[in-house]
C-alpha positions in Angstrom: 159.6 92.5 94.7 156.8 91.0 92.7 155.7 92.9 90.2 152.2 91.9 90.7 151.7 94.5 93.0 154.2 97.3 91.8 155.8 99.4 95.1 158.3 101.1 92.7 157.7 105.2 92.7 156.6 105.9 89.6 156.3 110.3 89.7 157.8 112.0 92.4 155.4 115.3 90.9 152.4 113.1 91.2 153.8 112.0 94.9 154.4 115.0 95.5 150.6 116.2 94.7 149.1 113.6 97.0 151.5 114.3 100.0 150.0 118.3 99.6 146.4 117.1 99.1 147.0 115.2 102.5 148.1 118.0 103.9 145.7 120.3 103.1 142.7 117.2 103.9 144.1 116.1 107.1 144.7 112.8 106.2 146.9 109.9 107.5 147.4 106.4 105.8 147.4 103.7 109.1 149.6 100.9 108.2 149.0 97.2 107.1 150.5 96.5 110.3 148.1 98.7 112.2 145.0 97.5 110.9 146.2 93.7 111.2 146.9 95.0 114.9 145.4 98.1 116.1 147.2 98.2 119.2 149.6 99.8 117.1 148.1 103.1 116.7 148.5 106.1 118.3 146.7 106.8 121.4 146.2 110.4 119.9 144.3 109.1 116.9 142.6 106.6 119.3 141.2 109.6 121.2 140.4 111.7 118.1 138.2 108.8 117.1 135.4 109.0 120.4 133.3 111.5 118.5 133.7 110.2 114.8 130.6 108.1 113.3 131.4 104.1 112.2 130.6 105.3 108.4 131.7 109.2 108.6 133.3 110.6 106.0 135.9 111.6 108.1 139.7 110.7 107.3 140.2 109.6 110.6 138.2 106.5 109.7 141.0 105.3 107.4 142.5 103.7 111.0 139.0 101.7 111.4 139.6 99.6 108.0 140.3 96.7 110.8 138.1 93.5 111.6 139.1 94.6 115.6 136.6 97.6 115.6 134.3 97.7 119.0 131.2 96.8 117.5 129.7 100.7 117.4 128.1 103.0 115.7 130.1 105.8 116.6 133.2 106.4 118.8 133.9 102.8 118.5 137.6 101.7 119.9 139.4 98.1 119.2 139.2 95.4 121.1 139.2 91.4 119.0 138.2 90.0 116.2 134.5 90.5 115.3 132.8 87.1 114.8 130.1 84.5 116.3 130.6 80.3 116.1 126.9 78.8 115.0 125.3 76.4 117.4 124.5 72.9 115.9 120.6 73.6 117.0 121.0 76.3 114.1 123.3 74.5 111.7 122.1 71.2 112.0 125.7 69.6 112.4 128.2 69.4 115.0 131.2 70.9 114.0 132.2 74.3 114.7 131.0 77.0 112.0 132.9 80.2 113.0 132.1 83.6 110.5 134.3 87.0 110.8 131.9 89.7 110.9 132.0 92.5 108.6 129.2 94.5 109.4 131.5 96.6 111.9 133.7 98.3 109.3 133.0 101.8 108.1 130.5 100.9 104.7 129.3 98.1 106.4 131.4 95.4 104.7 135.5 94.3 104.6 135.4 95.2 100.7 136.3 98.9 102.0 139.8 97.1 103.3 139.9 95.3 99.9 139.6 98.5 98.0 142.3 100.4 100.1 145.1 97.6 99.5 144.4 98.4 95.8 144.4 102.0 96.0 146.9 103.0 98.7 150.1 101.4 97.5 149.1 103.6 94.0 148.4 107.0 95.9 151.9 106.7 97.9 154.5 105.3 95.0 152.6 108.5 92.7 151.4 106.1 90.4 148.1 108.1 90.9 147.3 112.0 91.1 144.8 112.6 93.4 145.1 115.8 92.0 144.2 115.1 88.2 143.2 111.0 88.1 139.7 109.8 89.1 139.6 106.1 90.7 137.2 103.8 88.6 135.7 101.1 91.0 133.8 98.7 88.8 131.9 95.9 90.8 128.9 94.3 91.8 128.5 96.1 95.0 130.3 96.6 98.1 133.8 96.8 96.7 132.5 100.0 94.7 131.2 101.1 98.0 134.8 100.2 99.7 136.1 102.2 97.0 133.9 105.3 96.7 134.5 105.3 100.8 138.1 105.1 100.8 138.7 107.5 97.6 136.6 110.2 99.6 138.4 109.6 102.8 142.3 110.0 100.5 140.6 113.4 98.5 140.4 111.2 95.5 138.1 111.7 92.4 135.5 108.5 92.2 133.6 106.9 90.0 131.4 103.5 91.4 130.0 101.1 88.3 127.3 98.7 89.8 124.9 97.0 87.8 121.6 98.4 88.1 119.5 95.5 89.8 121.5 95.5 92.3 119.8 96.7 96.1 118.3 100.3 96.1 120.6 100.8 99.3 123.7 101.2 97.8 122.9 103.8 95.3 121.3 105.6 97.9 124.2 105.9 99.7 126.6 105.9 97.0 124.9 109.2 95.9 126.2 111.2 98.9 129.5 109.4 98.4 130.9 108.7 95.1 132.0 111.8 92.5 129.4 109.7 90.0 127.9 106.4 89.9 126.9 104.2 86.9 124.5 101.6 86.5 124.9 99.1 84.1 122.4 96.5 82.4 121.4 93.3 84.5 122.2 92.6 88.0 124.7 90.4 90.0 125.6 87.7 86.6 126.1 90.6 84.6 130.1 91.3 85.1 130.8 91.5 81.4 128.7 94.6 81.3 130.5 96.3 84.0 134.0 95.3 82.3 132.9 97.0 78.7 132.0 99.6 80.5 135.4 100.0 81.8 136.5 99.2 78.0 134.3 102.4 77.0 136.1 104.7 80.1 139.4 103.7 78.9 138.8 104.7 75.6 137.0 108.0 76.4 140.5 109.9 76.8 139.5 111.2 80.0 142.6 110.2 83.1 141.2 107.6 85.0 142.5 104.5 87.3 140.2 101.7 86.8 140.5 99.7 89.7 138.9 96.2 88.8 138.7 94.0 91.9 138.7 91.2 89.8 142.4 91.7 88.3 143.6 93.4 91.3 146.2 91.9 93.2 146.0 94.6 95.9 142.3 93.2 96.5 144.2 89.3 97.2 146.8 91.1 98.9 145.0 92.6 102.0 143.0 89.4 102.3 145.9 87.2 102.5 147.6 89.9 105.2 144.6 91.4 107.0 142.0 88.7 107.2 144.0 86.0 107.3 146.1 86.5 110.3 142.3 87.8 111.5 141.0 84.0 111.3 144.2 83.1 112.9 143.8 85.0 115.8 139.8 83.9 116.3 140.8 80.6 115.9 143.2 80.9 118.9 140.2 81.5 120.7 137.8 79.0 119.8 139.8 76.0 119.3 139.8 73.3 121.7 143.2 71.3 122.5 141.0 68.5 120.7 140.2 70.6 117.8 141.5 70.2 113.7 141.0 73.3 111.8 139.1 71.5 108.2 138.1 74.6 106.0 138.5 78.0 105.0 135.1 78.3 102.5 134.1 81.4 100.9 131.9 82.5 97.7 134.3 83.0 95.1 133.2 86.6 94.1 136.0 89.1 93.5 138.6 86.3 94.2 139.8 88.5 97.1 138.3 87.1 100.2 139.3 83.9 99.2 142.8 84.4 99.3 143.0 84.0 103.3 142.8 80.6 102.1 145.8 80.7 100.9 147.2 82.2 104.1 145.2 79.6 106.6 146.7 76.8 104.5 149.8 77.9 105.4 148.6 77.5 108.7 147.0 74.0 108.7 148.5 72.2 105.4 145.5 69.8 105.7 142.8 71.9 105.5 140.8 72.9 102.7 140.1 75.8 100.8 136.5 75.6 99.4 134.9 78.0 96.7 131.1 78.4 97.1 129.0 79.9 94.2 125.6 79.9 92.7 123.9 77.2 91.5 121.7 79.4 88.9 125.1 80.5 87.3 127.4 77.4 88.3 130.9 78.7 86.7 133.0 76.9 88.3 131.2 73.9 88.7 129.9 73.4 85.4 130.9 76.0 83.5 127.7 77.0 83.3 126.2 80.2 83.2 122.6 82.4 84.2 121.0 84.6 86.9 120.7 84.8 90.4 120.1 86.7 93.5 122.9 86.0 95.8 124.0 89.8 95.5 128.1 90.1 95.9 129.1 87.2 94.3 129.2 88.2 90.5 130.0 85.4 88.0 130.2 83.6 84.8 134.0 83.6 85.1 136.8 82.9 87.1 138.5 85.9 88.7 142.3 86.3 87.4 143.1 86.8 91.1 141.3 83.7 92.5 144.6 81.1 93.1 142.7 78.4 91.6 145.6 75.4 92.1 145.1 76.1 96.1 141.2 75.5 95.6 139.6 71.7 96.7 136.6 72.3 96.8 133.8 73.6 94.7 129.9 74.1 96.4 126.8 75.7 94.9 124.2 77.2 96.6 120.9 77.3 95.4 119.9 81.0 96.2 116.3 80.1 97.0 118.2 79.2 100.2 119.5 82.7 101.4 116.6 84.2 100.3 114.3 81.7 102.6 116.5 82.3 105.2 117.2 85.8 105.6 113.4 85.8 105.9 113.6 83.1 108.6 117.1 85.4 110.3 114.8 88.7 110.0 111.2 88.3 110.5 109.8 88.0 113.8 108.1 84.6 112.8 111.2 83.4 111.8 112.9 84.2 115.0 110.6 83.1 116.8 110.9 79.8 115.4 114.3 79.5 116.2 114.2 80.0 119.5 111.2 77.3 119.8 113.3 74.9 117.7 116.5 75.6 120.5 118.6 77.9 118.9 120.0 80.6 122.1 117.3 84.0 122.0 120.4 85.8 122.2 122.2 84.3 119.3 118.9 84.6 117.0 119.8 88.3 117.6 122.8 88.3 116.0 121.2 86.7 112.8 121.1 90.3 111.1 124.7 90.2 111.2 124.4 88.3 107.9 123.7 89.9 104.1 122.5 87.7 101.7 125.8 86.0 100.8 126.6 85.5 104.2 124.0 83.1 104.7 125.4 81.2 101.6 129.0 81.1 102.9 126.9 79.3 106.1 125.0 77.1 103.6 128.2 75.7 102.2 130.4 75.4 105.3 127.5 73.2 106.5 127.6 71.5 103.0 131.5 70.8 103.5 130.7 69.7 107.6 128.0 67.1 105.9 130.3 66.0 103.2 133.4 65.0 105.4 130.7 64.3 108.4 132.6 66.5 110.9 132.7 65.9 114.7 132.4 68.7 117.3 136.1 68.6 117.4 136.2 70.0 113.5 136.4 73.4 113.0 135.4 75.9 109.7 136.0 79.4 109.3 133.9 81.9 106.8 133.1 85.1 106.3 130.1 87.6 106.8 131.3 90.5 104.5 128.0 92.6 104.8 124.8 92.4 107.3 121.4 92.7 106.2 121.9 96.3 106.2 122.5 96.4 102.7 119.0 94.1 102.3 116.1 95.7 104.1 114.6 96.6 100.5 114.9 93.2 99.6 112.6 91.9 102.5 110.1 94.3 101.6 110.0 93.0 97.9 109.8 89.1 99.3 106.7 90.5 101.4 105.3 91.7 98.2 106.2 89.0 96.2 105.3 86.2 98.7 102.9 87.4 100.7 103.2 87.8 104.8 106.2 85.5 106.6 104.5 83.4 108.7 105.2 80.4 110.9 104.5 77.8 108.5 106.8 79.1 106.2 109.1 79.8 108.8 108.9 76.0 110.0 109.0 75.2 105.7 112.1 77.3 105.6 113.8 75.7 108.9 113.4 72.6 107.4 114.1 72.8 103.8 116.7 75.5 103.5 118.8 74.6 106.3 118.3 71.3 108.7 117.7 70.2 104.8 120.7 71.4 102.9 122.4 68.3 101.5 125.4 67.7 99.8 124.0 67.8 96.2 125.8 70.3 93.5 129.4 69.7 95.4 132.7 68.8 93.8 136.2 67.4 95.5 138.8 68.9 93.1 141.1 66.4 91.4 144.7 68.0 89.8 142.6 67.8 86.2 139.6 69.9 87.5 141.4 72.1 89.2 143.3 72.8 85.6 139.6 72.6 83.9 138.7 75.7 86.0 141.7 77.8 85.7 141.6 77.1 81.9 138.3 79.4 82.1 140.3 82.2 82.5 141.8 82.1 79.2 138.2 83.2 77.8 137.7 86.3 79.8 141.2 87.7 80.6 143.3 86.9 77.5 140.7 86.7 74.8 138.6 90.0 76.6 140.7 92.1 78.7 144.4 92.1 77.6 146.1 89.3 79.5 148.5 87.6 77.7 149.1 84.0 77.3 152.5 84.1 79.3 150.4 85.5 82.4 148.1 83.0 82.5 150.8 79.6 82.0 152.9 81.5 84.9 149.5 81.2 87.3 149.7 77.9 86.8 153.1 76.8 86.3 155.2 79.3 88.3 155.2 77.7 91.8 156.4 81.2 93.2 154.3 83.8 90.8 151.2 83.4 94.6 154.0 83.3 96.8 155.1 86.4 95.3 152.8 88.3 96.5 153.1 87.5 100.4 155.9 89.2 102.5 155.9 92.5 101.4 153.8 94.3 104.2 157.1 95.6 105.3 158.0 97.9 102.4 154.2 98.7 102.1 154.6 100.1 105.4 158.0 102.1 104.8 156.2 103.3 102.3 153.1 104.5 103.9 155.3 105.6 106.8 157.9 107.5 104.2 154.2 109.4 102.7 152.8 110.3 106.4 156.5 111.8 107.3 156.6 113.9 104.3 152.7 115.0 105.2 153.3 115.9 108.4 150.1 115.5 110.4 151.3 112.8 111.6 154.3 113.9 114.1 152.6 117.2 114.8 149.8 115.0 116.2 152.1 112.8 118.1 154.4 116.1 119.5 150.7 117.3 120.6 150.8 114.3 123.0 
C-alpha cells in the first residue's frame, strides 16, 4: 500500500474512541463503493433518508456524498449521474460540452466528497480522536464547507479557515456549522495566508489535524474513484457510436477534481487532460501572479497533489467572463436573451446550476472545442462543483456596481463573453513545460511547507508514485466495513429489516 494515503492503524485507543463516539451519534461510514454506486446501500438507510433535508445535519446524509442523488431538497433517493450536455446555440461550437452537476450534494458542492476521502480513512485507522483532535480545514471555500459538513456529520471538532473576501454565504452558513471559522487576509489569490495560518495552528500546541486540500492525497483520491468512474458512466449515456471522448478540463484549484483526469485517461489514452485557471493570476501559465474573482480556484502555486506530467493543456480565463455571464445565466434579461438567441427555455433554466467557476470550466472546454475545432462527434466532460447558490450576494454587488442588467448588456455579454471567447491565453504542453510547471512546486512545498527534495523528484520521476494511489478502494472499504461492525448500528439496522 502506498504510503501516500496511509491505511495502517495507527491507535487502537483512539479507534477505539471513534467506534464509541459513533455509537453514541448514530453514525455509519457508507463505503467508497457505495457512493461510486448507491445501489449498494441498504434499503433500510434508503428509507430512513425520505424525511432527511439535502443539507441536514443529520449523519444519515453521510450515504448522500454521491453524484447519483435525485436532484431534491429533501428526501431525495438515487437514481444517475447528475449532469446537463450544452447546446451549440449556447456554446457557440459543435461538440458536445457535458458538466457533472454538484449542486445536488449536501453543502451544495462535490468538495464535501473531497473532504470525506481525507478525513474518513484517518477517523477509522485511529489516526484521529474524535474524542480529543479538532479537524483543521484550510481552503478557499467549499472544501472548508465539505469539511466543516462532514466533521459535524462524524462528531468531530472543526475548525474552517477561508479568506475573508470570499462570498458572505459561506460564513453564514459556516456559523451554524463549523466549531469556529477563521478569516484570513485577502480573498481567492491569497492561499499563502491561509497556509501560515495553518503554520501559526501547528505551533499553538493545541491537538489539531490540519487537513490541507492542497497536500491531501485523500482529496485526489476520491476524485480519481468517485468522479471518475461518475464521467464514465455519463459518458455511456451521451456518446454516440460516432463519438471520440477529447477532454477532461477542469480549473486547477485544490488539484483534487482534476485527478479524474487521470482516471478518464485511462479510459481514452488520447484524450486530454486540460487545467484551466485565471488569467489575473496566470500560475501555471506564466508563472505569474495577482487577484481575481473566480472564487474556488485559489492560486499562485501549483498544488502538490495536482499530477502535473498527466496535464496537456493549460487555459486561462479571463474572470470578467464568469462574472458577465452569471449575470447573463441569472437575470431575467439575460434569460431572456437566450431563449431569443435559440438556446431551449427549459435549458436556460438550468443555468443556475452553475457557481462562478462553473461557468469558467465552460469557458475553457469551449476554448479547447475552438482550439482543436471539434465536430459534433467530439465530446468534453467538466465539472459544475457549486451553483449559484453560493453567489446570490455577488449579483447583488454587480447590480450595485454596474448598475441594472439590461438587454443590451445582456446582448454585449452574449457576444463578447461567450459566442466571443477565443483561443487567446492557451498553451499545448510540450515534455519541457510540463517540467517548467511542476518545478513551481519546489517554491511552495519544499522551501515553505516541509516537503522534501526526495518527494518532489519521486512526483516526477517515479512512474508508479500516481499509480500508487489507485486500487486501494478495497481495503478502504474493509476498513470502513471492519469500523461500522465494531459500531454496531449498522447490523441492528439491517436485523430491523
Amino acid at each position: 500500500m502506498s504510503d501516500l494515503i496511509d491505511l495502517t492503524i495507527h491507535s487502537e485507543e483512539a479507534l477505539e474512541h471513534a467506534v464509541q463516539r459513533a455509537r453514541e451519534r448514530n453514525i455509519i461510514i457508507p463505503t467508497f463503493k457505495q457512493q461510486r454506486n448507491p445501489e449498494l446501500i441498504p434499503d433500510a438507510i434508503k428509507e430512513k433518508l425520505a424525511d432527511v433535508g439535502l443539507w441536514d445535519l443529520n449523519p444519515l446524509n453521510l450515504f448522500r456524498i454521491t453524484w447519483h442523488n435525485e436532484p431534491k431538497e429533501k428526501g431525495g433517493k438515487y437514481g444517475g449521474v447528475n449532469y446537463i450536455v450544452f447546446p451549440p446555440e449556447l456554446t457557440g461550437v459543435n461538440a458536445k460540452i457535458v458538466m457533472l452537476i454538484g449542486k445536488w450534494f449536501p453543502t451544495g458542492a462535490h468538495k464535501v466528497g473531497a473532504a470525506f476521502g481525507c478525513l474518513v480513512p484517518r477517523l477509522v485507522t485511529g489516526q484521529f480522536d474524535p474524542t480529543t483532535q479538532k479537524a483543521v480545514w484550510p481552503s478557499t471555500g467549499n472544501y472548508c464547507r465539505g469539511g466543516a459538513y462532514d466533521s459535524n456529520l462524524l462528531a468531530c471538532e472543526s475548525i474552517a479557515i477561508l479568506p475573508e473576501g470570499m462570498s458572505q454565504e459561506r460564513f453564514d452558513w459556516l456559523a451554524s456549522v463549523a466549531g469556529e471559522t477563521i478569516k484570513t487576509p485577502g480573498t481567492e489569490s491569497n492561499v499563502k495566508e491561509i497556509f501560515d495560518k495553518c503554520w501559526e495552528l501547528r505551533e499553538s500546541g493545541e491537538d489539531l489535524v490540519i487537513f490541507n486540500q492542497f497536500d491531501e492525497f485523500g482529496n485526489y483520491l476520491w476524485h480519481y474513484e468517485i468522479t471518475g468512474p461518475a464521467m464514465m458512466e455519463v459518458l455511456d449515456k451521451v456518446m454516440g457510436p460516432n463519438d471520440t471522448f477529447r477532454a477532461t478540463v477542469s480549473n486547477t484549484g485544490s488539484g483534487g477534481t482534476i485527478a479524474c483526469g487521470d482516471y478518464m485517461k485511462e479510459q481514452f489514452p488520447t484524450s486530454k487532460v486540460v487545467a484551466s485557471e485565471a488569467l489575473q493570476c496566470p500560475t501555471l501559465l506564466q508563472n505569474g501572479f495577482g487577484a481575481h474573482r473566480i472564487e474556488g480556484i485559489g492560486d499562485k502555486h501549483v498544488p502538490w497533489i495536482h499530477n502535473v506530467q498527466n496535464t496537456d493543456f493549460i487555459t486561462a480565463i479571463d474572470d470578467n467572463d464568469p462574472m458577465a455571464l452569471i449575470r447573463l445565466f441569472n437575470e431575467p434579461a439575460g434569460q431572456e436573451y437566450l431563449v431569443s438567441q435559440g438556446v431551449p427555455a427549459d435549458f436556460v433554466e438550468k443555468l443556475p446550476l452553475l457557481g462562478i467557476s462553473s461557468v469558467a470550466n465552460l469557458l475553457a472546454s469551449i476554448k479547447i472545442a475552438k482550439y482543436y475545432e471539434m465536430t459534433d462527434e467530439d465530446v468534453i466532460i467538466t465539472v459544475a462543483t457549486d451553483s449559484m447558490e453560493m453567489y446570490e450576494s455577488r449579483l447583488v454587488e454587480l447590480t450595485e456596481e454596474e448598475g441594472e442588467f439590461t438587454p443590451m448588456k445582456a446582448a454585449a455579454a452574449f457576444a463578447r463573453s461567450l459566442q466571443g471567447i477565443s483561443t487567446d491565453y492557451m498553451q499545448e504542453l510540450t515534455f519541457v513545460d510540463k517540467k517548467r510547471v511542476h518545478d513551481l512546486k519546489y517554491f511552495t512545498w519544499v522551501e515553505q511547507q516541509g516537503k522534501t527534495y526526495e518527494e518532489i523528484q519521486a512526483q516526477w520521476y517515479d512512474r508508479n508514485y500516481w499509480k500508487s494511489i489507485h486500487g486501494h478502494v478495497d481495503e478502504m472499504d474493509a476498513l470502513i466495513d471492519a469500523f461500522n461492525e465494531r459500531v454496531g448500528l449498522l447490523q441492528k439496522l439491517l436485523d430491523e429489516e
